[in-house]
GULOSE-804768 format. One record per residue (C-alpha): residue number from 1; residue in one letter; z, y, x; chain. Coordinates in nm, 4 decimals. Each point is the difference from the previous one (the first is absolute). Last residue first. Example, Ala and Ser with C-alpha at 12.3 -4.5 7.8 and 13.67 -1.06 7.14 Angstrom:
2
<resi=2 resn=S Z=0.7140 Y=-0.1060 X=1.3670 chain=A>
<resi=1 resn=A Z=0.0660 Y=-0.3440 X=-0.1370 chain=A>
//
This chain:
148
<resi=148 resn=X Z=-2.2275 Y=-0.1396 X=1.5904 chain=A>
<resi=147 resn=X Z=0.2401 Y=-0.2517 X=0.1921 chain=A>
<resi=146 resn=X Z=0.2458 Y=0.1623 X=-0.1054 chain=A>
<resi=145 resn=X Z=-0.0108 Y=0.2414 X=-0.3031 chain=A>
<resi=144 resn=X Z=-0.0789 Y=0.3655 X=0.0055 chain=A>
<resi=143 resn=X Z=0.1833 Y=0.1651 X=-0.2540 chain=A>
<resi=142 resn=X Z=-0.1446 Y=0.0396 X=-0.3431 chain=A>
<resi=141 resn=X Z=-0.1013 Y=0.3666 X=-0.1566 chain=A>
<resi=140 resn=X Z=-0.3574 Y=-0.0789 X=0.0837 chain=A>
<resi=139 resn=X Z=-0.0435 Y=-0.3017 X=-0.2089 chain=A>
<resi=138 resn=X Z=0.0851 Y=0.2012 X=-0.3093 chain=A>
<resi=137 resn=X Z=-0.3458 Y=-0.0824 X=-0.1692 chain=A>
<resi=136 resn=X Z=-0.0371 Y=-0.3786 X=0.1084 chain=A>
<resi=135 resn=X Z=0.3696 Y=-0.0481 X=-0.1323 chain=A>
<resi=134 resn=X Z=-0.0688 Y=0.1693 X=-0.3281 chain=A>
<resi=133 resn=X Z=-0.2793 Y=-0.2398 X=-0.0447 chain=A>
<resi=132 resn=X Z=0.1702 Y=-0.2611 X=0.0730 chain=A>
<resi=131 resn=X Z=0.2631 Y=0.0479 X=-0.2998 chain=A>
<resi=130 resn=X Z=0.3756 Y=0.1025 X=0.0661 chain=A>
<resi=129 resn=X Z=0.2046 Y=-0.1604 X=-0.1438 chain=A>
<resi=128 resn=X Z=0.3123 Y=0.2084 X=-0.1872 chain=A>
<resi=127 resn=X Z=0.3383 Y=-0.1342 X=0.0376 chain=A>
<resi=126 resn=X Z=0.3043 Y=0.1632 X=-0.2151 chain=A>
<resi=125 resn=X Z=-0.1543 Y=0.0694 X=-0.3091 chain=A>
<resi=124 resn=X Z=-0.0852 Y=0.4020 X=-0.1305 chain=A>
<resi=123 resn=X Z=0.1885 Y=0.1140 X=-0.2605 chain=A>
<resi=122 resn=X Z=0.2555 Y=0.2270 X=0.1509 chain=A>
<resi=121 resn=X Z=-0.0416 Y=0.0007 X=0.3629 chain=A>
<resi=120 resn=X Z=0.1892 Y=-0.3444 X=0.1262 chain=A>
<resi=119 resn=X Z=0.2731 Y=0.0843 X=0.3468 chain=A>
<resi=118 resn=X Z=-0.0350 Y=-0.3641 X=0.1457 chain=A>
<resi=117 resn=X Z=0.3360 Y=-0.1768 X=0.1431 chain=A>
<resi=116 resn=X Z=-0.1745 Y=-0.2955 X=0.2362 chain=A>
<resi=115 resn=X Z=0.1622 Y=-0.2924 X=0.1169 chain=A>
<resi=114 resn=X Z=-0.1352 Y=-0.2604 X=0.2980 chain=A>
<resi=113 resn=X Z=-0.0484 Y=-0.3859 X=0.0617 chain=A>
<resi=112 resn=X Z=-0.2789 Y=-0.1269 X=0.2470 chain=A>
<resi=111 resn=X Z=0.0341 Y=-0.3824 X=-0.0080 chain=A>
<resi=110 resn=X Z=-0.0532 Y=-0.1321 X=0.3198 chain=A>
<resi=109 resn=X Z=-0.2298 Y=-0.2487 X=0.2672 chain=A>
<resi=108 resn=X Z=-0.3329 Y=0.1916 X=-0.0986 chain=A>
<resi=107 resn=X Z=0.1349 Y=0.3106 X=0.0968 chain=A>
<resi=106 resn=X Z=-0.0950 Y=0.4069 X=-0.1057 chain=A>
<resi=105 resn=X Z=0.0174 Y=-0.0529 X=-0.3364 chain=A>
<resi=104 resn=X Z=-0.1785 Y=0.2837 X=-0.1826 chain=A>
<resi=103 resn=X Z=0.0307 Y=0.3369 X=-0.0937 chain=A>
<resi=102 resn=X Z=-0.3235 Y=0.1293 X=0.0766 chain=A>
<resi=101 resn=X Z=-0.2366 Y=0.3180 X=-0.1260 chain=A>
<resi=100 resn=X Z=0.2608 Y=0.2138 X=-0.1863 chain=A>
<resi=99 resn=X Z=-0.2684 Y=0.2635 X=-0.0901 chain=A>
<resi=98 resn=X Z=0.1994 Y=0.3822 X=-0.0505 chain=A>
<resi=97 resn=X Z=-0.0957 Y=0.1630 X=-0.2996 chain=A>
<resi=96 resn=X Z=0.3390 Y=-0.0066 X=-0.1562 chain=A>
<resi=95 resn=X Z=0.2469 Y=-0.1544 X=0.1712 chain=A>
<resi=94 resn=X Z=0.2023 Y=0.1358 X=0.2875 chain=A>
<resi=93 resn=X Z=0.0597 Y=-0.3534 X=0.1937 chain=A>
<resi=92 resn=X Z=0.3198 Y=-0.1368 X=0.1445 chain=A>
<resi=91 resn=X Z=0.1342 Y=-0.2456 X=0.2601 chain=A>
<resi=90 resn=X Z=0.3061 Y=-0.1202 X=0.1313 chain=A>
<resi=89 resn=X Z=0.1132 Y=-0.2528 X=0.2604 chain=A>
<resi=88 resn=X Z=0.2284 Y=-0.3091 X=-0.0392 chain=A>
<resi=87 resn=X Z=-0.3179 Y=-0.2908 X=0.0075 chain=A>
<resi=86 resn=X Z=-0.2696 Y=0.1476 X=0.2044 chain=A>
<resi=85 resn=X Z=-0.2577 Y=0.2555 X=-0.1232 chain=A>
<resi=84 resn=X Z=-0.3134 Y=-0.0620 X=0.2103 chain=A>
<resi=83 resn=X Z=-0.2344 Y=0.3097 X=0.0389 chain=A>
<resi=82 resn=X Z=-0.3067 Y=0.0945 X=-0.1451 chain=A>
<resi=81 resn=X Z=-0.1757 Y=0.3577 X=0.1320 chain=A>
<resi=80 resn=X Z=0.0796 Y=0.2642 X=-0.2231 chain=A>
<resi=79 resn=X Z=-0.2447 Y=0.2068 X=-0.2248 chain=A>
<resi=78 resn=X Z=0.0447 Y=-0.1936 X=-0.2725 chain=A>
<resi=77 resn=X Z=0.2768 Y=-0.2577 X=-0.0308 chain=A>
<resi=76 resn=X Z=-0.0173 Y=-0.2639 X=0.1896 chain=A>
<resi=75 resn=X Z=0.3186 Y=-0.3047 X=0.0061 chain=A>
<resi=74 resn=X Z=-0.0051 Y=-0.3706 X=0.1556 chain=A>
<resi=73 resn=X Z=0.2864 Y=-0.1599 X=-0.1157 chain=A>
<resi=72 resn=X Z=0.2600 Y=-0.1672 X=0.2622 chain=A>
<resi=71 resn=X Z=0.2746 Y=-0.2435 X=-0.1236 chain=A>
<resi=70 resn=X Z=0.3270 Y=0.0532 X=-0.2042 chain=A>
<resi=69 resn=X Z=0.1582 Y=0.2202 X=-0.1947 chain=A>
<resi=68 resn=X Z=-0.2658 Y=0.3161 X=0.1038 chain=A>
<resi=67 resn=X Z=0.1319 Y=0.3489 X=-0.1749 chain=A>
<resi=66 resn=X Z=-0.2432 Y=0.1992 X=-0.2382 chain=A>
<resi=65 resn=X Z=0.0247 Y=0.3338 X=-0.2043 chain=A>
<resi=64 resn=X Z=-0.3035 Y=0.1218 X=-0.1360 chain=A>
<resi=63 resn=X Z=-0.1097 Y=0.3255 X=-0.1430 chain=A>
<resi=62 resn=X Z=-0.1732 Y=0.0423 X=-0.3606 chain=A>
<resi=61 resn=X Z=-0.3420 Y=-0.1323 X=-0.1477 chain=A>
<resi=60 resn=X Z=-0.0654 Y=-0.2759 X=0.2503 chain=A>
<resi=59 resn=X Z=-0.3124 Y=-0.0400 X=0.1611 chain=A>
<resi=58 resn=X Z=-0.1788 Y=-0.3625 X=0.0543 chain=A>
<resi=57 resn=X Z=-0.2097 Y=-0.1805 X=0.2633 chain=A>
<resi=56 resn=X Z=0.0135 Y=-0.3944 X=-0.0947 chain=A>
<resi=55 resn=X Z=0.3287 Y=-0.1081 X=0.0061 chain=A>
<resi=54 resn=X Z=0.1895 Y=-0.2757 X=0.2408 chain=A>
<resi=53 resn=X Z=-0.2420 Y=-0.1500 X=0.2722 chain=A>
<resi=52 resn=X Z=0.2106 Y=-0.3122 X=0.0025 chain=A>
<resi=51 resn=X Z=0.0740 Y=-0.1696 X=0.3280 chain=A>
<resi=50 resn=X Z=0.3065 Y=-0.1359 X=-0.0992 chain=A>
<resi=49 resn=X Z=0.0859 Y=0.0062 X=-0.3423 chain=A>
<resi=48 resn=X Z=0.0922 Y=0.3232 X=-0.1350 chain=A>
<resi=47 resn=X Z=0.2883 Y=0.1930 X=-0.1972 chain=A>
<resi=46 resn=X Z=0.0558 Y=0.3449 X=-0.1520 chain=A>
<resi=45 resn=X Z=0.3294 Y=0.1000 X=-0.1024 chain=A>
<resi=44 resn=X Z=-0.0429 Y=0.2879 X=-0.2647 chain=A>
<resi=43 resn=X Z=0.2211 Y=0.3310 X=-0.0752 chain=A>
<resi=42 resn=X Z=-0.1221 Y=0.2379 X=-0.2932 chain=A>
<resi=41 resn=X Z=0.0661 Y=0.3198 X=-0.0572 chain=A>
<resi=40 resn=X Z=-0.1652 Y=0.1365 X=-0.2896 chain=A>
<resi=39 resn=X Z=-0.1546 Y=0.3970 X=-0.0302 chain=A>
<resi=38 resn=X Z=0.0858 Y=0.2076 X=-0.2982 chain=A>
<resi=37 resn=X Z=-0.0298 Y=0.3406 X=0.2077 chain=A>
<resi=36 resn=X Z=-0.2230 Y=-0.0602 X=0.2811 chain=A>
<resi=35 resn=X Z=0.1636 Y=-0.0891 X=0.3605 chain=A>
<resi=34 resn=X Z=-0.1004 Y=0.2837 X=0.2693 chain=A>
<resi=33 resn=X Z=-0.1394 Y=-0.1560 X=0.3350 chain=A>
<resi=32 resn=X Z=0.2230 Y=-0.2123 X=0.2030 chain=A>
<resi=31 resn=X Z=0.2378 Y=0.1931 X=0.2451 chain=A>
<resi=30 resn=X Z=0.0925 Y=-0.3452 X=0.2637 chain=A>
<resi=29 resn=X Z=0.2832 Y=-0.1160 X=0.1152 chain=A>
<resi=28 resn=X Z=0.0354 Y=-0.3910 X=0.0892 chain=A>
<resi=27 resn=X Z=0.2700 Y=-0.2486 X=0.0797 chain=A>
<resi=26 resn=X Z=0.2845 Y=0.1988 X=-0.0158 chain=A>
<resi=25 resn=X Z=0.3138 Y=-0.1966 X=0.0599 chain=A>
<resi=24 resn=X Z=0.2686 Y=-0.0098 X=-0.2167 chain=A>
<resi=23 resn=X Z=0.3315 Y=-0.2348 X=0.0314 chain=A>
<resi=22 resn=X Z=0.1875 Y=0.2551 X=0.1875 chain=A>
<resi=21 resn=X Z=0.2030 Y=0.2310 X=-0.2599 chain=A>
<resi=20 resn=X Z=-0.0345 Y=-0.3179 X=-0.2212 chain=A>
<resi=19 resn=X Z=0.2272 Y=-0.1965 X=0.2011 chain=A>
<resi=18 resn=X Z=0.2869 Y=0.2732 X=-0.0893 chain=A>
<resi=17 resn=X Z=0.1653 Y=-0.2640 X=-0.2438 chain=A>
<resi=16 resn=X Z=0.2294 Y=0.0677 X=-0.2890 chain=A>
<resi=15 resn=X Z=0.3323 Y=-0.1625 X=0.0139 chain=A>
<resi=14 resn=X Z=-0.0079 Y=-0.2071 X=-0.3597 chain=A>
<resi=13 resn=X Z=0.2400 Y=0.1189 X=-0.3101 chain=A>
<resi=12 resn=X Z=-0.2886 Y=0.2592 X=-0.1758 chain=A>
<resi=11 resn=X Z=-0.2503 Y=-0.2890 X=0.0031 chain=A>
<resi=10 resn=X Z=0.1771 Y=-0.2380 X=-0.1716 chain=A>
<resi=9 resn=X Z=0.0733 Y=0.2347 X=-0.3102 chain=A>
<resi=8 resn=X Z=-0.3463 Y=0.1475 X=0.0005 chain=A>
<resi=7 resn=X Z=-0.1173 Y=-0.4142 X=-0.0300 chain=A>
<resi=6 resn=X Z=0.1462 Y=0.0287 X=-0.3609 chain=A>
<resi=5 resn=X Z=0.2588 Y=-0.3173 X=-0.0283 chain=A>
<resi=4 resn=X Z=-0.1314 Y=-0.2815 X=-0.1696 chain=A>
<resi=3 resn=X Z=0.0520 Y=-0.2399 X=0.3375 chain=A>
<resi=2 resn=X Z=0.3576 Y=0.0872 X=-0.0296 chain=A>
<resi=1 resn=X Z=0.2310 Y=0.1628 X=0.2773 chain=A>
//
């Protein structure tokens, strides 16, 4: 068989393998909120040094898909207490007007490594800071936080 022969060719002559009928695992489920019309998918890895605070409070515009590579990140969303996300588990967020408080590194002897496919609403960018003022005012919608 030559190198310049279509791939289709190759394909069609080699056993076929039922690996795939058990190579899935569901990681996460979840029914995110409606997706506008003429909204972008976009998929980001996301990396910090250890110890790093990651991004000031923030909202997305659309739903978020995450999955911890490697390391611990500290995650709050509004109206949840924060939790630890450990390197192989899942998270997500609804978007919208929801405050994404911390997404930090949770060690200071690690990298904190992590994807994130984010549903974008038509126009609007991806991360969103949210100012103090907005913080101050919305205060009551945040879970109580240890040690407060």
């Amino acid at each position: 068989m030559a190198n310049d022969e279509p791939a289709a060719d190759r394909t069609e002559s080699q056993p076929r393998s039922e690996t795939w009928k058990t190579a899935f695992t569901v990681l996460q489920s979840v029914k995110p909120p409606s997706v506008p019309e003429g909204a972008e998918a976009m998929t980001v890895l996301v990396q910090y040094p250890p110890g790093d605070p990651g991004a000031p409070p923030h909202r997305h515009a659309g739903p978020a898909f995450g999955y911890m590579l490697e390391g611990e990140m500290l995650f709050e969303l509004e109206g949840e207490p924060e939790r630890v996300i450990k390197a192989g588990e899942t998270f997500w967020e609804p978007g919208g007007d929801v405050i994404h408080y911390q997404d930090g590194n949770n060690r200071t002897d690690s990298w904190s490594r992590f994807v994130v496919t984010m549903m974008c609403a038509p126009g609007q960018p991806m991360l969103t800071l949210v100012d103090d003022e907005e913080l101050a005012r919305r205060q009551h919608l945040r879970a109580p936080r240890p040690g407060t």
